[in-house]
N, CA, C and O atoms as a DFTB+ gen file, in Angstrom:
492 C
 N C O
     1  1       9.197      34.324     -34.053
     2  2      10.530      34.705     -33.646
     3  2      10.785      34.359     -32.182
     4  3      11.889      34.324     -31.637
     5  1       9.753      34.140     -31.699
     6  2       9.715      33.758     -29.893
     7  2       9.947      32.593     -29.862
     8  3      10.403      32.328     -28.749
     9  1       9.859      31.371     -30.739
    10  2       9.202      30.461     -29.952
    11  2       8.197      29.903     -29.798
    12  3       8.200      28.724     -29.444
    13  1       7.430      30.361     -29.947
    14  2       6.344      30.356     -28.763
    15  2       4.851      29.802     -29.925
    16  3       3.764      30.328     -30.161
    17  1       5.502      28.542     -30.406
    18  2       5.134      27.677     -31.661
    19  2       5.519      25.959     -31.060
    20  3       6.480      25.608     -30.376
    21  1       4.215      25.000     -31.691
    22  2       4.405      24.061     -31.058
    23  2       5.847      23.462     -30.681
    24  3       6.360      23.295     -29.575
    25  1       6.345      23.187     -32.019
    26  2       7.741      22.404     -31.777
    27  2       8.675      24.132     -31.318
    28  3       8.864      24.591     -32.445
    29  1       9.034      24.758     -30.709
    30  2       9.689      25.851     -30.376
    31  2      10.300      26.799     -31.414
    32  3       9.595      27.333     -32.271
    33  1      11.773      27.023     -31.314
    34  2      12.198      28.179     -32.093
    35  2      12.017      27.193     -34.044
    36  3      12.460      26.075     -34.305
    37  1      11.462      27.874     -34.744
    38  2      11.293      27.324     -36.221
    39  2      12.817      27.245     -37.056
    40  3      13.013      26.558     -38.058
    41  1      13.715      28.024     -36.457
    42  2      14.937      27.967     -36.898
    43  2      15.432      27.177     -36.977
    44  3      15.786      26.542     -37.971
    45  1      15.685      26.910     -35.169
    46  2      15.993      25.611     -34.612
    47  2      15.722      23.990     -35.197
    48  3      16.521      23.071     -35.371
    49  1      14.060      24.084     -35.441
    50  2      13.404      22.826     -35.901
    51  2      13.932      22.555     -37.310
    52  3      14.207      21.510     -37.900
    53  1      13.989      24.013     -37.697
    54  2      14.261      23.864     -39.630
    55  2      15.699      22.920     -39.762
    56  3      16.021      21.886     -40.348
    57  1      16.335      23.884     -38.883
    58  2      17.980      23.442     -39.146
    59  2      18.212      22.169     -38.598
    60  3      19.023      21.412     -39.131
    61  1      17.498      21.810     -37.450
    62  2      17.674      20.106     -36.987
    63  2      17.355      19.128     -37.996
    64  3      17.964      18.064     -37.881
    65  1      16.428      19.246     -39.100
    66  2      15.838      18.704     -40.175
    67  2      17.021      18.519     -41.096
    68  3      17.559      17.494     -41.514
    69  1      17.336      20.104     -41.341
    70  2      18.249      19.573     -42.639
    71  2      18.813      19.411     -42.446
    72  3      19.546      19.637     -43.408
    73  1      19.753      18.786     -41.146
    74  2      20.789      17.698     -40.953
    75  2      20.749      16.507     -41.904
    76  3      21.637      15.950     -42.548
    77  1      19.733      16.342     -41.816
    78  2      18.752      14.922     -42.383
    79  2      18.642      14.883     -43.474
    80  3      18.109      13.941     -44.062
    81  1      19.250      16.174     -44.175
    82  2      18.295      16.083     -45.510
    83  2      19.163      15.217     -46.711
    84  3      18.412      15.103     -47.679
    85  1      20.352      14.635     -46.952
    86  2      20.678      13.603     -47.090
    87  2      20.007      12.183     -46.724
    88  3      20.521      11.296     -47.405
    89  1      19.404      11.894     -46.195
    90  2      18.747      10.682     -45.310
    91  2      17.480       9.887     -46.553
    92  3      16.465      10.497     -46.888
    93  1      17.704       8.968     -46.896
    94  2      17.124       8.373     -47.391
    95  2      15.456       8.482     -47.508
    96  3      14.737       8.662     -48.491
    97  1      15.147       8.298     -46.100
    98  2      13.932       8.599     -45.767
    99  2      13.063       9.677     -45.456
   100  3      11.878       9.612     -45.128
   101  1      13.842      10.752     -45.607
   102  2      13.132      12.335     -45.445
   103  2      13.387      12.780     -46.969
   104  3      14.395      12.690     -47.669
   105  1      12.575      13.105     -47.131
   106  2      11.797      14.564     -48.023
   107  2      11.846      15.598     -47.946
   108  3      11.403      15.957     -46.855
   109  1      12.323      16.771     -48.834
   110  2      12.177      17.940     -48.286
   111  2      11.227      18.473     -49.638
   112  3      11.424      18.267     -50.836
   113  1      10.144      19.221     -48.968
   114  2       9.474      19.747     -49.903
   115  2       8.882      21.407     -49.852
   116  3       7.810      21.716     -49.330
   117  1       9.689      22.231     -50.413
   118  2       9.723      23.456     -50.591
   119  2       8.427      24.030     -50.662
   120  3       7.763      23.391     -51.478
   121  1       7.696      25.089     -50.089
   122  2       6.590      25.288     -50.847
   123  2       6.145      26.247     -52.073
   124  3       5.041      26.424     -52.587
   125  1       7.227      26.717     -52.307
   126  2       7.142      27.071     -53.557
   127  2       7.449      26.387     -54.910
   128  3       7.356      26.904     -56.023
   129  1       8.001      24.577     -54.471
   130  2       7.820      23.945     -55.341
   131  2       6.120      23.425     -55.441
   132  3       5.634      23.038     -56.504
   133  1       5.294      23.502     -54.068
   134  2       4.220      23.737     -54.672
   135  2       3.000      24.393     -54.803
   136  3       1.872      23.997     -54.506
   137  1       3.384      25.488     -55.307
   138  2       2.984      26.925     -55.443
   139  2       3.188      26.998     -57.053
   140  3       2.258      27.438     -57.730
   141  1       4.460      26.548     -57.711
   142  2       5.133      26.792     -58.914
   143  2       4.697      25.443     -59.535
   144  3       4.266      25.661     -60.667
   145  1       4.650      24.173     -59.224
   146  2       4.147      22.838     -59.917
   147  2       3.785      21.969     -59.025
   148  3       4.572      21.113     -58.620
   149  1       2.186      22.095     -58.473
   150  2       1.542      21.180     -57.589
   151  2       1.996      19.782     -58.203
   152  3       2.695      19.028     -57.525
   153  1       1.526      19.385     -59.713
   154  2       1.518      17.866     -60.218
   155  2       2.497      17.485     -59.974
   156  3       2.625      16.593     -59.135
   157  1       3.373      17.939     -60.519
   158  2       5.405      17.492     -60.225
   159  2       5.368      17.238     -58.872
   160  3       5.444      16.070     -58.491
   161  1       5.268      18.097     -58.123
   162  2       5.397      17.812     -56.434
   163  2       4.865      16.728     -56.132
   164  3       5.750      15.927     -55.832
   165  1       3.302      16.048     -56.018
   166  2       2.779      15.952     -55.502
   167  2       3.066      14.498     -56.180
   168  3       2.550      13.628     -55.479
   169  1       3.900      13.816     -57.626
   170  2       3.819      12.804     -58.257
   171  2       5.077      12.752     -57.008
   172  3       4.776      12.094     -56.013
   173  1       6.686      13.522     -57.024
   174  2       7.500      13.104     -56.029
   175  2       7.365      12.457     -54.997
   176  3       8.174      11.591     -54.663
   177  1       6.075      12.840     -54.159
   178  2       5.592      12.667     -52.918
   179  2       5.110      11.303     -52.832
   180  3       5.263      10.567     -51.858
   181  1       4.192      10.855     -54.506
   182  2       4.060       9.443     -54.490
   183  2       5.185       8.050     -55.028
   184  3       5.242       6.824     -54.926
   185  1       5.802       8.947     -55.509
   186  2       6.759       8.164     -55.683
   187  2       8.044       8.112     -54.494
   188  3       8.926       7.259     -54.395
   189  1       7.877       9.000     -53.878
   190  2       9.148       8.952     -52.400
   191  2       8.410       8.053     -51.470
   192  3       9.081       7.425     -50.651
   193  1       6.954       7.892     -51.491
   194  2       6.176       7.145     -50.515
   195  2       5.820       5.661     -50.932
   196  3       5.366       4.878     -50.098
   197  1       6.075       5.238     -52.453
   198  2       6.037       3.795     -52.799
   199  2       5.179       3.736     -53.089
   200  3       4.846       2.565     -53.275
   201  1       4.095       4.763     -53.384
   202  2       2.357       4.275     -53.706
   203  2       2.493       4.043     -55.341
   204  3       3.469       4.168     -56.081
   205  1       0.900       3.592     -55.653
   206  2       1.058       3.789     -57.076
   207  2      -0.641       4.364     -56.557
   208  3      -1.454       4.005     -55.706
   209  1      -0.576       5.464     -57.642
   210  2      -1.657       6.118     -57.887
   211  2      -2.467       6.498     -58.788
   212  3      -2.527       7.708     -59.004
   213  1      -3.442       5.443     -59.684
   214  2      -4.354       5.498     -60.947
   215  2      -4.165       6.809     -60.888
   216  3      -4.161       7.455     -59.840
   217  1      -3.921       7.480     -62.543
   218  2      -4.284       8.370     -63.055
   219  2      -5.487       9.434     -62.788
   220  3      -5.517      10.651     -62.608
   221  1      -6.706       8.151     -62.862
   222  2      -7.817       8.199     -62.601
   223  2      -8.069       9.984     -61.534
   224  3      -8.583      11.085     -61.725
   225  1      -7.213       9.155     -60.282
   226  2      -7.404       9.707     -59.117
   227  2      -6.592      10.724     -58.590
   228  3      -6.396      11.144     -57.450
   229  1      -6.089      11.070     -59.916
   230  2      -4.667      12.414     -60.011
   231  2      -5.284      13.508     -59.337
   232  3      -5.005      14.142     -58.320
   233  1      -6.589      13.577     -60.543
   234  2      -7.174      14.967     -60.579
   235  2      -8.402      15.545     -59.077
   236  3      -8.780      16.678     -58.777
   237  1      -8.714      14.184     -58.441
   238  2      -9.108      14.103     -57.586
   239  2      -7.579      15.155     -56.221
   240  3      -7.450      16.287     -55.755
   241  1      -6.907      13.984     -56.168
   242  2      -6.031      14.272     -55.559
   243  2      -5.299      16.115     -55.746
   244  3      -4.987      16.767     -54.749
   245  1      -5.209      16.449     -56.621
   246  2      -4.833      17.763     -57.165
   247  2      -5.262      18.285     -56.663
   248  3      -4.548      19.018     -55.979
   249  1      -6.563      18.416     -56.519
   250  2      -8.320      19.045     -56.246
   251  2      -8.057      19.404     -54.544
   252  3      -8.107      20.406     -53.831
   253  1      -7.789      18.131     -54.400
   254  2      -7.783      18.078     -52.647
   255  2      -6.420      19.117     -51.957
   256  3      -6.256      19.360     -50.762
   257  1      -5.740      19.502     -52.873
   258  2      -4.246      19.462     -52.318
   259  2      -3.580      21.253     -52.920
   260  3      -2.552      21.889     -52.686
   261  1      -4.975      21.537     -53.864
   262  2      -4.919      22.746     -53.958
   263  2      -5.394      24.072     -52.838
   264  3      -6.352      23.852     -52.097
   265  1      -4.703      25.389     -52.766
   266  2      -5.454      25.950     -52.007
   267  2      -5.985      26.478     -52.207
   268  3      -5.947      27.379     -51.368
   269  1      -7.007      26.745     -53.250
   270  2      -8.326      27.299     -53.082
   271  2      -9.207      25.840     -52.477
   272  3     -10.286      25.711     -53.055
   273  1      -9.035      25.198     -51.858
   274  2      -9.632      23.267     -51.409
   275  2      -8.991      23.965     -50.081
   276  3      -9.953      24.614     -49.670
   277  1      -8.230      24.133     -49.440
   278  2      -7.844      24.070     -48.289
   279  2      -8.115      25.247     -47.870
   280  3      -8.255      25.367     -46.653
   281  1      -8.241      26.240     -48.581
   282  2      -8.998      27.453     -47.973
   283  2     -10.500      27.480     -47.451
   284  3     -11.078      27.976     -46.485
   285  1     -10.838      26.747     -48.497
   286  2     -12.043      26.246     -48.279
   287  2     -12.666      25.585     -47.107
   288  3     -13.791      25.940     -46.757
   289  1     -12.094      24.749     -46.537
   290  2     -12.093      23.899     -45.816
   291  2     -11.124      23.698     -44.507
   292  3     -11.010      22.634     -43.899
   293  1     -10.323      25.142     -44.132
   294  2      -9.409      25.757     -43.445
   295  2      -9.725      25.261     -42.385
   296  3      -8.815      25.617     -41.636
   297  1     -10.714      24.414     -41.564
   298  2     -10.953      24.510     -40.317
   299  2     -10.714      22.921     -39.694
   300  3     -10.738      22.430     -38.566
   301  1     -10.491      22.449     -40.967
   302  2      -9.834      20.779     -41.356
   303  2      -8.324      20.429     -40.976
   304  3      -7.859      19.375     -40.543
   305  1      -7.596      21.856     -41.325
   306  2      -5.955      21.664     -41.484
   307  2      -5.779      22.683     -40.364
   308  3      -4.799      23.425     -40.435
   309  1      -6.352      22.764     -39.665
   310  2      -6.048      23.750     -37.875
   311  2      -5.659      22.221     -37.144
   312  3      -6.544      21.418     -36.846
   313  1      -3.898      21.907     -36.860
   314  2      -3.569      21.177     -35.977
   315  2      -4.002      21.696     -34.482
   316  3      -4.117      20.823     -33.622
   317  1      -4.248      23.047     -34.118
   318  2      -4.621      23.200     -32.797
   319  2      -6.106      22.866     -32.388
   320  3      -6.546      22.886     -31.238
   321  1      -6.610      22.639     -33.224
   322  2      -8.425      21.867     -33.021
   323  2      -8.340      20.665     -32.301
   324  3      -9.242      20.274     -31.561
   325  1      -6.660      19.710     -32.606
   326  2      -6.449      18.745     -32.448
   327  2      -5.397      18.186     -31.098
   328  3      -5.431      17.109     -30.503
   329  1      -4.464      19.403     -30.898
   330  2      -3.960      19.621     -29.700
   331  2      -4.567      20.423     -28.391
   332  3      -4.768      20.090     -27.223
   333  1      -4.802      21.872     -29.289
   334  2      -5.050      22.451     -28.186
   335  2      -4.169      23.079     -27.320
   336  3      -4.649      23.988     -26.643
   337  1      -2.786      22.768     -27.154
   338  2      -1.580      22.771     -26.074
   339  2      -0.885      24.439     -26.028
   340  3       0.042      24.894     -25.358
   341  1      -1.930      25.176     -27.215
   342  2      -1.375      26.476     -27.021
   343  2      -2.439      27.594     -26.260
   344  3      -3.030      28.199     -27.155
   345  1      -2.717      27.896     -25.394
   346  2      -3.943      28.145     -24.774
   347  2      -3.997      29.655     -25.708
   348  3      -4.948      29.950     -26.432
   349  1      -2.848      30.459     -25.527
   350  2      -2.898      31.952     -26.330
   351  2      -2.807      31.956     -27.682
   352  3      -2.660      32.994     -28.326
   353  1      -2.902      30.605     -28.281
   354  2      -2.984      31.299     -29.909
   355  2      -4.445      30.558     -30.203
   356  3      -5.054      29.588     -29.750
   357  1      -4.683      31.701     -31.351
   358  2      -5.718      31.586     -31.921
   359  2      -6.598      29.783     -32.335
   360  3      -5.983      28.749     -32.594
   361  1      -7.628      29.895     -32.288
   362  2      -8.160      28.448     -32.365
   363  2      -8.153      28.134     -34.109
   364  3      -8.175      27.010     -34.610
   365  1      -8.114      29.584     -34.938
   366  2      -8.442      29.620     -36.337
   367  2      -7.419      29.555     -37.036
   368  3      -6.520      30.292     -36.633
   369  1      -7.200      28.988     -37.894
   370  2      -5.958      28.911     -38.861
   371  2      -6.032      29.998     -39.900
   372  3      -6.990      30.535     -40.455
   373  1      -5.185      30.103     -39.960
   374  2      -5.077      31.524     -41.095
   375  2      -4.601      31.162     -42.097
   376  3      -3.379      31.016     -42.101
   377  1      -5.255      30.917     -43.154
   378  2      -5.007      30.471     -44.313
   379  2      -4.859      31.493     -45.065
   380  3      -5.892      32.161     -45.114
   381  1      -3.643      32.081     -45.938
   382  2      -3.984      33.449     -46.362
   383  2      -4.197      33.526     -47.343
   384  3      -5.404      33.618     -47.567
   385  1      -3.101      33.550     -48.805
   386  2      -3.566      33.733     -49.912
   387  2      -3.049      32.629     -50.780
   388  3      -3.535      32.445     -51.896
   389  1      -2.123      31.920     -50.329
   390  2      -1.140      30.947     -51.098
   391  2      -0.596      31.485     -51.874
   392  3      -1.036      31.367     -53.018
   393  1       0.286      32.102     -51.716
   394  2       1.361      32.694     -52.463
   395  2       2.808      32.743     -52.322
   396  3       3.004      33.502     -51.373
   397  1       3.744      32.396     -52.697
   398  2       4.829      32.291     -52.615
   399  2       5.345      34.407     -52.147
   400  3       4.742      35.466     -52.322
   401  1       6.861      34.008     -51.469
   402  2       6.933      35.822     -51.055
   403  2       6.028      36.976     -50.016
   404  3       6.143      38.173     -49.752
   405  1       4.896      35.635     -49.538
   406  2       4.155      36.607     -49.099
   407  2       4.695      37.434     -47.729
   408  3       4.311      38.529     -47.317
   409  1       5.800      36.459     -47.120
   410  2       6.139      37.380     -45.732
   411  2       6.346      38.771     -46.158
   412  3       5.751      39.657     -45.544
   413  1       7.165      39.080     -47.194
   414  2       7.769      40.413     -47.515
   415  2       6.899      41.478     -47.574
   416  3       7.289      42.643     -47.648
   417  1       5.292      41.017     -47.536
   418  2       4.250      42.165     -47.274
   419  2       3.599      42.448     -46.058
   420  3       2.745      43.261     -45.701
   421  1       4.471      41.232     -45.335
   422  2       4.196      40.988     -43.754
   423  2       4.905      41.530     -43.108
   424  3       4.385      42.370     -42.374
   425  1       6.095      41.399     -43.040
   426  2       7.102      41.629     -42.213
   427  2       7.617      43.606     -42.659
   428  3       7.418      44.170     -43.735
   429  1       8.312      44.228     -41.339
   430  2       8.419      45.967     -41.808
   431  2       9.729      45.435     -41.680
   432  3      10.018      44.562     -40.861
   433  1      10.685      46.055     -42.639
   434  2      12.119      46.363     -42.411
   435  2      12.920      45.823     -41.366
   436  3      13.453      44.717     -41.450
   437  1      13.042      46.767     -40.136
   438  2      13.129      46.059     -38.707
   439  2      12.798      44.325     -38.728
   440  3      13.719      43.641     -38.281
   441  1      11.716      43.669     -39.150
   442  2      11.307      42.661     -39.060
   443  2      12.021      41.631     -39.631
   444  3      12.264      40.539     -39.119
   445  1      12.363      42.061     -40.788
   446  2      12.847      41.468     -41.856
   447  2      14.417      41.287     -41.680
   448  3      14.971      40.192     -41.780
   449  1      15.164      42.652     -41.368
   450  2      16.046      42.232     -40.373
   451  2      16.570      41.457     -39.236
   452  3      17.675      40.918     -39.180
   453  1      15.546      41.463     -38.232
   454  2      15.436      40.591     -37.247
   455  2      15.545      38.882     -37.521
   456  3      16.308      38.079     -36.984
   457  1      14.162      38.579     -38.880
   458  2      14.630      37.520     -39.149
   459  2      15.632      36.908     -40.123
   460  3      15.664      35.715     -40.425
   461  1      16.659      38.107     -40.700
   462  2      17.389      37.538     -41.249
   463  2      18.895      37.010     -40.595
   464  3      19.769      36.216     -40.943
   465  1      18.618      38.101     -39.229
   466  2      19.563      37.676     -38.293
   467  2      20.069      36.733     -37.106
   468  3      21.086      36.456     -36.470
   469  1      18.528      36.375     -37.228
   470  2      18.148      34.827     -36.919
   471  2      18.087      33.417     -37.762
   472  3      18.335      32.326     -37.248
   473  1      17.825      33.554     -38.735
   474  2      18.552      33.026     -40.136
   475  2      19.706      32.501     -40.061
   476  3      19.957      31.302     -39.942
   477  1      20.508      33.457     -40.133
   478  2      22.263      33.366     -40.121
   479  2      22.981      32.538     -39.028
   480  3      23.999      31.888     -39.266
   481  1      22.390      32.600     -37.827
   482  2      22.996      31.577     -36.742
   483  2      22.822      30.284     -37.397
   484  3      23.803      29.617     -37.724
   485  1      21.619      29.893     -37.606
   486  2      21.666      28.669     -37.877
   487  2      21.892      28.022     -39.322
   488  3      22.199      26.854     -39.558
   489  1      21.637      29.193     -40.352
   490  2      22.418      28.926     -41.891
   491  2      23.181      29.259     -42.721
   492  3      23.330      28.575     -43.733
């Protein structure tokens, strides 16, 4: 809600995006589209990118792109290992449960408010 995240306010970044989201060349990919159908998603992704991808190497790919794989291996997908540029946040990525809804067990009332009222400026 600060800020105080690489690219700055997330609102901000979100809503500069979906300017774009008409644009030929951007993608928007929900994550509860993949939460709800990794394969579907993840065929979009090769087909928005021009690849062709043996069958073969679906299930490979699936494998890699699931999160019980990235939980696993959580210390892989920490962009700050790689920057660094935030001296006060944590070095560890918090990978939590992969679940779609999960802020709503995060966030108290007040919170939830706050960000819905930050929300609204920009959508």
């Amino acid at each position: 809600m600060q800020g105080k995240v690489q690219y700055g306010s997330w609102f901000k970044h979100v809503s500069e995006w979906r300017n774009h989201q008409d644009h030929p060349n951007i993608m928007f990919i929900r994550y509860e589209d993949l939460i709800l159908n990794l394969p579907v998603t993840i065929d979009r992704i090769i087909h928005f990118c021009g690849f062709h991808v043996d069958k073969e190497r679906m299930s490979d790919i699936l494998k890699k792109c699931s999160f019980s794989f990235m939980k696993q291996h959580e210390n892989m997908f920490d962009y700050i290992n790689e920057t660094k540029w935030e001296k006060e946040c944590s070095q560890k990525l918090d990978v939590r449960k992969g679940q779609n809804t999960q802020a709503r067990q995060l966030l108290n009332q007040e919170q939830e408010k706050q960000f819905e009222k930050e929300w609204g400026k920009y959508f």
